[in-house]
C-alpha positions in Angstrom: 125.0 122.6 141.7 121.3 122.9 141.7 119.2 121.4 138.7 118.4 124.6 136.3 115.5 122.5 134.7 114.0 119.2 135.4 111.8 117.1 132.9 108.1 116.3 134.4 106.2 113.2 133.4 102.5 114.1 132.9 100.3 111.6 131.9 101.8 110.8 128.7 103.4 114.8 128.3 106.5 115.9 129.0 106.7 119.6 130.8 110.1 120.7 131.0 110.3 122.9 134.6 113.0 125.4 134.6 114.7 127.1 137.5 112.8 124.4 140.0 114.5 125.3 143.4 113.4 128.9 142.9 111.3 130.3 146.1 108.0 130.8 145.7 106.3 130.7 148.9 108.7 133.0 151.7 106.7 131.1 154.7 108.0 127.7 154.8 110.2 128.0 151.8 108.6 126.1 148.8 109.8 126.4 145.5 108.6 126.4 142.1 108.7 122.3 142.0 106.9 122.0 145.0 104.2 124.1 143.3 104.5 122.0 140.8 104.2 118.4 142.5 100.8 119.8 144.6 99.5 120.6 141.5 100.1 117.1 140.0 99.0 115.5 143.5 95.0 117.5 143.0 95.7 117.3 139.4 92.0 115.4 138.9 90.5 118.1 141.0 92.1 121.1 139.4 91.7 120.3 136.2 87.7 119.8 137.0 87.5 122.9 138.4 89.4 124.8 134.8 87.9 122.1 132.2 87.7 124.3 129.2 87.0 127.7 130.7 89.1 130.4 129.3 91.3 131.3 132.6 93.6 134.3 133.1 96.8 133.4 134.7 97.9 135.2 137.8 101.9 135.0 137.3 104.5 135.5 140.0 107.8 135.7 138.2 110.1 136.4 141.0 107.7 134.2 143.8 104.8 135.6 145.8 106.4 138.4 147.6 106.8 140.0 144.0 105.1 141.3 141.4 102.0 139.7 140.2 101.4 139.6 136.6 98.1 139.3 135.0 98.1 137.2 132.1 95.1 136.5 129.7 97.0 135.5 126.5 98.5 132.7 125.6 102.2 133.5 124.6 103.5 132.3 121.2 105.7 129.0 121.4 103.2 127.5 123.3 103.2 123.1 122.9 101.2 122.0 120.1 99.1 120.0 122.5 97.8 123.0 124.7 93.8 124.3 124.5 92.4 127.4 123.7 90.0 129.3 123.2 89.5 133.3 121.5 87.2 135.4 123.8 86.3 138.9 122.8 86.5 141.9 125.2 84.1 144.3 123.4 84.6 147.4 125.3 88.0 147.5 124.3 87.1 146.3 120.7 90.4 143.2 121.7 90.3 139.9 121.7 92.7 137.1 123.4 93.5 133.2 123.0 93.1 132.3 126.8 94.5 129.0 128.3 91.3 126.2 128.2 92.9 123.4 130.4 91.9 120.0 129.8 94.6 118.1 130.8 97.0 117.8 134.2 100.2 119.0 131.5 98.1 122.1 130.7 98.4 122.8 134.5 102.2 122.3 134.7 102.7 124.5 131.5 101.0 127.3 133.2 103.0 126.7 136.6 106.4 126.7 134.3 105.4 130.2 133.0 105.5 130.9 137.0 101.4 130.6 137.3 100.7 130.9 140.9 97.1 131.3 140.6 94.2 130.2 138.2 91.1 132.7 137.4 88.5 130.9 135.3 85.7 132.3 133.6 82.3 130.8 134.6 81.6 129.9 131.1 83.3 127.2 128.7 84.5 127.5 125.2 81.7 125.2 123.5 79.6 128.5 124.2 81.4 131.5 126.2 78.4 133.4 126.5 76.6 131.6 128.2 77.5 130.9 131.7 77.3 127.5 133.7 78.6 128.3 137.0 76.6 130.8 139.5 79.0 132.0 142.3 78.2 133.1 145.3 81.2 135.3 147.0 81.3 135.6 150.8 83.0 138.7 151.2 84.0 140.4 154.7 84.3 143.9 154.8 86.9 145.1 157.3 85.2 145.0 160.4 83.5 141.7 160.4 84.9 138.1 161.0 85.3 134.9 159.0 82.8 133.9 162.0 79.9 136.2 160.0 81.2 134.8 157.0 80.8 131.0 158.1 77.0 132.3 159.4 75.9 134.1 156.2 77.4 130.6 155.2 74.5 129.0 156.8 71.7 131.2 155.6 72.8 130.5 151.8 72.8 127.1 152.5 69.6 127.1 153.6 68.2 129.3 151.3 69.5 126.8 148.2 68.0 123.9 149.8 64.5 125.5 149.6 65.8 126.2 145.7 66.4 123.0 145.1 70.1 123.8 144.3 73.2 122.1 145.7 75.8 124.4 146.4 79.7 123.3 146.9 81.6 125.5 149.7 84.9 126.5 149.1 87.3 128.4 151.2 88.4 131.5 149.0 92.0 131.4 150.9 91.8 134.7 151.7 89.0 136.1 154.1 85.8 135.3 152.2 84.0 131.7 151.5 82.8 130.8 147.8 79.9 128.5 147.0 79.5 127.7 143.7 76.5 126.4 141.9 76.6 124.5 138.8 73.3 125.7 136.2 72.1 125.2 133.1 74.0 127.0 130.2 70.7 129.0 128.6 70.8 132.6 130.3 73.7 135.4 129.6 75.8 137.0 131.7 72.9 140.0 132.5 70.5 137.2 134.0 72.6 135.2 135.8 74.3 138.3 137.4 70.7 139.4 137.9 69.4 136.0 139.5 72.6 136.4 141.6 71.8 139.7 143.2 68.2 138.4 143.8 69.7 135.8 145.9 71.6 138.0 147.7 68.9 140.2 148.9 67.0 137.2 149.8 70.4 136.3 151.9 70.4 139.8 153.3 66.7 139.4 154.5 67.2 136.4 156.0 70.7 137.6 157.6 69.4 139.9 160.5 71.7 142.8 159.8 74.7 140.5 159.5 74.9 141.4 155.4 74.8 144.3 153.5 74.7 144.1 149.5 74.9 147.9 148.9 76.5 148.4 145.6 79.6 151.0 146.5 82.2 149.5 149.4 81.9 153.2 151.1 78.3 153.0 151.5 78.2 149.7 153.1 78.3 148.6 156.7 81.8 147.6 157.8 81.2 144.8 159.8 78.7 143.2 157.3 79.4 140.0 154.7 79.1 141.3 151.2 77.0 139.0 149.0 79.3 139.6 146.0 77.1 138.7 142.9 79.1 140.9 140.8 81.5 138.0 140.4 78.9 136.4 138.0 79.6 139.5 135.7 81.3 138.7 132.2 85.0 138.4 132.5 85.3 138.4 136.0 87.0 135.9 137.9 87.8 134.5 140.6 90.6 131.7 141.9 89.2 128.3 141.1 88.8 125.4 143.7 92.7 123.8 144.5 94.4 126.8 142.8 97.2 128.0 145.2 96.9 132.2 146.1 99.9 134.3 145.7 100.4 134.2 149.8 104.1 133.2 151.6 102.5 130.4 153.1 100.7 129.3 150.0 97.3 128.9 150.8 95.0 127.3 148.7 91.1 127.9 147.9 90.2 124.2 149.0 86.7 122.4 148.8 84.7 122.4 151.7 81.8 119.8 153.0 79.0 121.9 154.4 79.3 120.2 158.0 83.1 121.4 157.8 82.1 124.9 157.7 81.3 125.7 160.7 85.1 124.6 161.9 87.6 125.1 159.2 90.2 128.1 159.0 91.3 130.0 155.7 94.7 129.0 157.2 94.1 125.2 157.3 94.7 124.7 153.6 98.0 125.0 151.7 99.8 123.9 149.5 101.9 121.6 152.5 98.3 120.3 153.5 96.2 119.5 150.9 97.9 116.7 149.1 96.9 114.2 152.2 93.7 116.2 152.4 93.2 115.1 148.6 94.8 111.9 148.9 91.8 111.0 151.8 88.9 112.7 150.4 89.4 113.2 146.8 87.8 115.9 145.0 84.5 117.4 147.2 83.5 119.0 143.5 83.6 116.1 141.7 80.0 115.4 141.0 79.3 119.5 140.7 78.3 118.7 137.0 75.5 116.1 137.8 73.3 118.9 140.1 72.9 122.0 137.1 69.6 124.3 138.1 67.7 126.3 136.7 67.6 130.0 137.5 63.9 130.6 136.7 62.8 131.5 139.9 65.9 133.5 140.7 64.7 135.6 137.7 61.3 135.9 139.1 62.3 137.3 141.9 64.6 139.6 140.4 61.4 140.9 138.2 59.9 141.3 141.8 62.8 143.3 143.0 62.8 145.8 140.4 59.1 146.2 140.0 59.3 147.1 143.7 61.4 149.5 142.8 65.3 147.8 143.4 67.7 149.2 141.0 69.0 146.0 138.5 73.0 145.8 139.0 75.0 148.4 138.2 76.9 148.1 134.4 80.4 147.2 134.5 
């Protein structure tokens, strides 16, 4: 008879891991513990990506081919040892204690309550407010190809090398590309979204017709890449680097290095593949926190925008 709950050893913590040989993943048949063990295998690189951002949970009770639950609270009877932190959702006049992971064990808790997929603010708990992560989301609309996505790819990296920022590609493992830019924590949500969208018309200039960063999906050019700087907006999120996506054959939005780009498929990363990945390269955001910018300029040209006349982004 199959084990109904196994006891995991995680740096000093014990997670208890019931119902292990469930079926998550329908592709190739991975269950809850292997979830669990490629979790521990990127565990430094997962939990550098999370450290102490509140983080909704995206929970797959019944495995990925089921229903997927959004989770922002932390449920009571929670171990003692688990972070958190209290964010306030003002238009609905709520508040919730969101998972603030700062330890591999925090990871393995939230893969026990069936976590599939991790959603981090781009803020931490020392100060929620204020952001330190820019994100820039490649997103495809129907009729265009990862190929556009991997060439609007090269205009942004371009485009932050004249900045003076140093972006860090990720795959989003699903259609799109992230790149991710650490800054410095003194702007709110409103400017860093604002710098964002500045960014993006710059990329759309610079894109020959290849992107479109119309606000409203129906008015925009199907086969263009959508500069998604909405992301940057407060309490949305988006699947951190090495968090598995809810898909059968378990993808995973995996750290890129810029010359691998041009060559690497959505479908190269799982959760099968990246623990040899990891084990040879480590984690490719490891040193994110050591290149922060400043978004002065960005702001600039956002003043610029919308003295020309460019609306300022839409309110959620």
């Amino acid at each position: 008879m199959a084990a109904e709950r196994i006891e995991l050893e995680v740096e000093g913590r014990t997670v208890s891991i019931s119902n292990p040989q469930r079926v998550y993943f329908s592709a190739r048949g991975e269950t809850k513990l292997d979830l669990a063990q490629y979790y521990l295998a990127v565990a430094p690189g997962i939990v550098n990506a999370l450290y102490h951002r509140p983080c909704m949970l995206h929970r797959f009770p019944d495995g990925v081919d089921g229903e997927k639950v959004h989770q922002k609270r932390v449920p009571p009877g929670a171990p003692p040892w688990l972070e958190t932190v209290r964010v306030h959702f003002p238009r609905y006049h709520r508040h919730a204690d969101e998972l603030c992971v700062a330890h591999p064990a925090d990871v393995l808790w939230a893969v026990q309550m069936s976590t599939v997929e991790f959603h981090p603010w781009n803020s931490r708990r020392d100060d929620t407010e204020s952001p330190d992560e820019w994100r820039i989301d490649l997103d495809p609309m129907p009729a265009a190809t990862y190929d556009d996505v991997r060439r609007t790819a090269g205009v942004v990296q371009e485009l932050l090398a004249e900045l003076g920022a140093v972006g860090y590609p990720k795959t989003s493992g699903g259609k799109g590309l992230h790149i991710y830019v650490r800054v410095v924590p003194e702007h709110g949500f409103g400017d860093v979204r604002r710098a964002a969208l500045a960014f993006a018309r710059e990329v759309e200039r610079r894109a020959d017709g290849l992107v479109d960063t119309t606000w409203w999906r129906k008015d925009r050019d199907p086969g263009s890449v959508f500069v998604d700087y909405n992301q940057n907006a407060r309490d949305h999120t988006i699947a951190s680097a090495y968090s598995v996506r809810g898909t059968p054959e378990g993808r995973v939005s995996a750290p890129l290095r810029w010359d691998e780009v041009p060559d690497a498929e959505p479908g190269d990363f799982t959760l099968a593949t990246m623990p040899a990945r990891f084990a040879a390269l480590g984690d490719l955001h490891a040193d994110i926190d050591a290149h922060p910018y400043r978004l002065g300029t960005l702001l600039e040209w956002a003043e610029r925008d919308e003295r020309d006349g460019a609306e300022a982004p839409p309110e959620d």
